[in-house]
N, CA, C and O atoms as a MOPAC input file, in Angstrom:
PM7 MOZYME 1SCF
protein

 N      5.90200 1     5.65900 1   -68.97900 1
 C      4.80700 1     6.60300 1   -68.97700 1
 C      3.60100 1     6.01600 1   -68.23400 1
 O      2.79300 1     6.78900 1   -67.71700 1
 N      3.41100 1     4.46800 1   -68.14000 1
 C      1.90100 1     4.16600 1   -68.13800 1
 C      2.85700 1     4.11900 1   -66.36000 1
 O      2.14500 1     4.98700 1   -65.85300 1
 N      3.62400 1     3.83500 1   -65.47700 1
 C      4.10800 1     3.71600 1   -64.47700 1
 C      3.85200 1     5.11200 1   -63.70700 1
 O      3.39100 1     5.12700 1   -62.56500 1
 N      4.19400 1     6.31600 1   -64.43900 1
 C      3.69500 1     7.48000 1   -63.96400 1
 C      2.33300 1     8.02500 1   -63.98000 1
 O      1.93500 1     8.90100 1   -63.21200 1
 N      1.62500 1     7.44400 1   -64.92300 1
 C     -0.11200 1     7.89600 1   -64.83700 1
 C     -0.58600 1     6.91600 1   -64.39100 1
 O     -1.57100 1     6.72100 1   -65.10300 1
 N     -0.54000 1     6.20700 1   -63.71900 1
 C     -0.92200 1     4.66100 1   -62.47700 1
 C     -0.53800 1     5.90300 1   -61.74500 1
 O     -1.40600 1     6.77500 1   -61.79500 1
 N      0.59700 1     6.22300 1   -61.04300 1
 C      0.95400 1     6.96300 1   -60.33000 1
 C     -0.31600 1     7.62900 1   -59.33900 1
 O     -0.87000 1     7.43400 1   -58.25800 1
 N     -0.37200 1     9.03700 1   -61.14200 1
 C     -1.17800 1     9.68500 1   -61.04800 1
 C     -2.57500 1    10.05100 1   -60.23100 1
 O     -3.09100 1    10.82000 1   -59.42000 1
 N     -2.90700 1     8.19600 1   -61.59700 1
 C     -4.72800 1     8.43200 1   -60.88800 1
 C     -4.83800 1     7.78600 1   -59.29900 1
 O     -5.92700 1     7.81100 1   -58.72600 1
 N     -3.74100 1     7.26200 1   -58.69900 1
 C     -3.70900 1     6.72400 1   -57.55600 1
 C     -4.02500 1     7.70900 1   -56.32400 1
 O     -4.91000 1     7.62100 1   -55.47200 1
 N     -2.71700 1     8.96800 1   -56.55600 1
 C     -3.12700 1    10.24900 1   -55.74000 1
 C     -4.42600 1    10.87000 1   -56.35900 1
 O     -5.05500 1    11.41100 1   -55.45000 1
 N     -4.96000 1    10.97500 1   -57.36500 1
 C     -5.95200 1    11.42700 1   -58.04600 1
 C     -7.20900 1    11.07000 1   -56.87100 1
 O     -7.67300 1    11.74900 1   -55.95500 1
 N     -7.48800 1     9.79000 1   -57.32300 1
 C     -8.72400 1     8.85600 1   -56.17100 1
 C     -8.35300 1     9.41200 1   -55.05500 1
 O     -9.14300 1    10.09800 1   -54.40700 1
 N     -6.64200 1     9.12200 1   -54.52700 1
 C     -7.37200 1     9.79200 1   -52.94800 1
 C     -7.06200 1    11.07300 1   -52.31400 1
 O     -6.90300 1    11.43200 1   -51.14800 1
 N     -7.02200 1    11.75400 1   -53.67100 1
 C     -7.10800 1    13.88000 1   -53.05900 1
 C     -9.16500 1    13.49300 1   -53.51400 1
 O    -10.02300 1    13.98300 1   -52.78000 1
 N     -9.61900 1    12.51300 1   -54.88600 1
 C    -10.66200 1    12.86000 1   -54.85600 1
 C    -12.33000 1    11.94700 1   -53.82400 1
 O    -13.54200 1    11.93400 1   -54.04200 1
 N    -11.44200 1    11.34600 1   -52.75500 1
 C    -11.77700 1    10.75800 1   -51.96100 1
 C    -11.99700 1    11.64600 1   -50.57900 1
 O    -12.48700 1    10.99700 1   -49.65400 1
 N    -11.80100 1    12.58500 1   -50.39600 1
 C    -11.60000 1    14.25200 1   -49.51700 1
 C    -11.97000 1    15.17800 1   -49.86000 1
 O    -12.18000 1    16.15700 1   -49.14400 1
 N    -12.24500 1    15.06700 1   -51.72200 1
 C    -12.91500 1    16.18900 1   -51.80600 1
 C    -14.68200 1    15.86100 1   -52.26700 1
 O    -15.45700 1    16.76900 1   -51.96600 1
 N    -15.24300 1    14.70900 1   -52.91400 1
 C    -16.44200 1    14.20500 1   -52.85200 1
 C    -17.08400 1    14.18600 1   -51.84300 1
 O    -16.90900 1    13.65400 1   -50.74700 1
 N    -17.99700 1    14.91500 1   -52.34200 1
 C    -19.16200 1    15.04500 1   -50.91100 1
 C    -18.23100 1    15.13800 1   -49.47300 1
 O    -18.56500 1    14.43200 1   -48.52200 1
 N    -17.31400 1    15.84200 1   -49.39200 1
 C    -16.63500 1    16.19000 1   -48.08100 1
 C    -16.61900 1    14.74900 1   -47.74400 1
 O    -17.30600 1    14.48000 1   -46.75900 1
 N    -16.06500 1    13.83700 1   -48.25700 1
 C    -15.30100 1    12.47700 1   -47.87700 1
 C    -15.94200 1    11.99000 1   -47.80100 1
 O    -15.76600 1    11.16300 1   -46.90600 1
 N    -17.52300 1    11.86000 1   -48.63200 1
 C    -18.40900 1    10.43700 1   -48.19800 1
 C    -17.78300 1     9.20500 1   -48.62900 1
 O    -17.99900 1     8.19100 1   -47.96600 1
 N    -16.84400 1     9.14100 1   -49.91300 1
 C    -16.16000 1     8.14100 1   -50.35100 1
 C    -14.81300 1     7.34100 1   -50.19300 1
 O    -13.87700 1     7.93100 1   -50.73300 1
 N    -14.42500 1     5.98500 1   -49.50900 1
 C    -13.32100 1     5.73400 1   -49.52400 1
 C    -12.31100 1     5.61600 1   -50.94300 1
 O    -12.91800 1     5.34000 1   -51.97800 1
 N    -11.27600 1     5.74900 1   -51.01400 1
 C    -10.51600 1     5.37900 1   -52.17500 1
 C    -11.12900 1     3.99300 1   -53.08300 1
 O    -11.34500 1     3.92400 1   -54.29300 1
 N    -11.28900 1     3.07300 1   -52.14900 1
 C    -11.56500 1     2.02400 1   -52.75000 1
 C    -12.96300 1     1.79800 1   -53.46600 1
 O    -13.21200 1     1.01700 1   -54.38400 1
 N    -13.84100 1     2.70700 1   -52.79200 1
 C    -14.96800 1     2.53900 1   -53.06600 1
 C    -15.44900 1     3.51800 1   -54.33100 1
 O    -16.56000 1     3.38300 1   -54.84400 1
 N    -14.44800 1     4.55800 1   -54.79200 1
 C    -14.36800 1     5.52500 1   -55.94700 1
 C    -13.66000 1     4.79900 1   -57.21800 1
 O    -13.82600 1     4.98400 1   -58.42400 1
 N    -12.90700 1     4.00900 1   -56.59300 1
 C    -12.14600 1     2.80200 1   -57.34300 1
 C    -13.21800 1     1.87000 1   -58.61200 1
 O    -13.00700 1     1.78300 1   -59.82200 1
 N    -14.20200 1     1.35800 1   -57.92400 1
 C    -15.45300 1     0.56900 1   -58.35100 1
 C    -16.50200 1     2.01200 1   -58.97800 1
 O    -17.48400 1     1.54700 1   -59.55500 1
 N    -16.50300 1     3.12900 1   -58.98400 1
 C    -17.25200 1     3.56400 1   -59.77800 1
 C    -16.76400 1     4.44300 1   -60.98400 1
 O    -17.51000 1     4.98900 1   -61.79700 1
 N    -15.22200 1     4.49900 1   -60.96900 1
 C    -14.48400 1     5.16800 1   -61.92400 1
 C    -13.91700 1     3.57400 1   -62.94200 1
 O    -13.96800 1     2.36100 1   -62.73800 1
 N    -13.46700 1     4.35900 1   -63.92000 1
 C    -12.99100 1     3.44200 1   -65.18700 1
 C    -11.16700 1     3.45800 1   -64.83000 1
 O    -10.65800 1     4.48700 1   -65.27400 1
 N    -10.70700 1     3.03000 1   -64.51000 1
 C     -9.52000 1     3.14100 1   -64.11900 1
 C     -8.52300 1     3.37100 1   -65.63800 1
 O     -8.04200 1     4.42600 1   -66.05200 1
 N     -8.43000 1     1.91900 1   -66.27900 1
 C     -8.03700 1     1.76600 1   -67.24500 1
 C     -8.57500 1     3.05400 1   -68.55800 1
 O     -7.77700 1     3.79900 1   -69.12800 1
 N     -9.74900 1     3.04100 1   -68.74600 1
 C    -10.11700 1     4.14600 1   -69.58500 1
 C     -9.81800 1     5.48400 1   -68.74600 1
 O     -9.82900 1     6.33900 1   -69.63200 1
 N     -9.66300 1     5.87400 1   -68.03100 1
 C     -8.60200 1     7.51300 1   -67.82800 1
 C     -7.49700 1     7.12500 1   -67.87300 1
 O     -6.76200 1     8.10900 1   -67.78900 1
 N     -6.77700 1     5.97600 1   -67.98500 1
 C     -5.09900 1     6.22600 1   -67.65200 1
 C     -5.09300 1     6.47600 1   -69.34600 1
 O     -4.32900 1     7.31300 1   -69.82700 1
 N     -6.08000 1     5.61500 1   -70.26400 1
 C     -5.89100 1     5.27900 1   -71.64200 1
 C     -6.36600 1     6.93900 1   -72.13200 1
 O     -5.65200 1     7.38400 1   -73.03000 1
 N     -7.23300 1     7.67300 1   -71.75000 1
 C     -7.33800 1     8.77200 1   -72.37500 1
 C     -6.56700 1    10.06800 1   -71.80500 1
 O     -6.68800 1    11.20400 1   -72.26200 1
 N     -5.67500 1     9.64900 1   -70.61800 1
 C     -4.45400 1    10.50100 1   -70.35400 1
 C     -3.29600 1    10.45100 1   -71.48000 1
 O     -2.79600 1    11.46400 1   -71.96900 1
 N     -2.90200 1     8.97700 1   -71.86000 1
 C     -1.99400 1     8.68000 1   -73.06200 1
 C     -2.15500 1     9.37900 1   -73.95700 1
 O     -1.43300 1    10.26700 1   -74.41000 1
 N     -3.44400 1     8.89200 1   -74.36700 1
 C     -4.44300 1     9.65100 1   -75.76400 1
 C     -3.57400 1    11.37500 1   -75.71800 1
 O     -2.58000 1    11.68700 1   -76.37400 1
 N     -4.24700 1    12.14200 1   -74.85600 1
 C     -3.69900 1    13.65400 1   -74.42300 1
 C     -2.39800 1    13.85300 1   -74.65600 1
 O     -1.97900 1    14.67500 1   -75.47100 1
 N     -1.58500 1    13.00600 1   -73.85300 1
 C      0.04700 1    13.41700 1   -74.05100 1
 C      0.36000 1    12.90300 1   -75.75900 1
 O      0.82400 1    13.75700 1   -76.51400 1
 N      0.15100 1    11.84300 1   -76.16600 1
 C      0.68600 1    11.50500 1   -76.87100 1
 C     -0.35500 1    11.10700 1   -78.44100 1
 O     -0.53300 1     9.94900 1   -78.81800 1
 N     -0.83700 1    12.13800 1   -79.04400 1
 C     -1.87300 1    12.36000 1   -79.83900 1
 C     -0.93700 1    11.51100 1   -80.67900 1
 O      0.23700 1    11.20500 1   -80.47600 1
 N     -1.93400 1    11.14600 1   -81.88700 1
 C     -1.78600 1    10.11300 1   -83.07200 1
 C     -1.37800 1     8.67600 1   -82.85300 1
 O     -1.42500 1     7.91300 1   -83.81800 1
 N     -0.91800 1     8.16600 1   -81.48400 1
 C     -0.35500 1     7.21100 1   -81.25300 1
 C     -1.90400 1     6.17300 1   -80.77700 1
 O     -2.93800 1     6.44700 1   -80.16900 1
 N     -1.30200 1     4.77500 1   -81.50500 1
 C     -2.37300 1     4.17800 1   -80.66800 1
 C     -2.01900 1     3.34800 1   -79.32800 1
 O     -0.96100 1     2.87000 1   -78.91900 1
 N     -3.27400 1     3.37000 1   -78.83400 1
 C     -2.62400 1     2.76700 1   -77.32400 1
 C     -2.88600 1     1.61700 1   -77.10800 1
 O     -2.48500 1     1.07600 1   -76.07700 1

């Protein structure tokens, strides 16, 4: 599961690297202002309620 939401937020950053400010941001540089680990951890959270992560 955590192999597929890595996945995820990977295309995530860079569809949202094209759509911020019409591409002012590189992937990498959205990288350093997002929580990486805390969205993959509150994607888990979502799919898989009561469980701890």
């Amino acid at each position: 599961m955590l192999e597929i939401l890595a996945e995820a937020y990977l295309n995530a950053i860079d569809e949202a690297c094209l759509k911020v400010e019409e591409g002012r941001y590189e992937a990498h540089e959205l990288e350093k202002i997002v929580n990486r680990e805390e969205i993959i951890n509150r994607a888990l959270a979502l799919i898989l309620p009561g469980e701890s992560i």
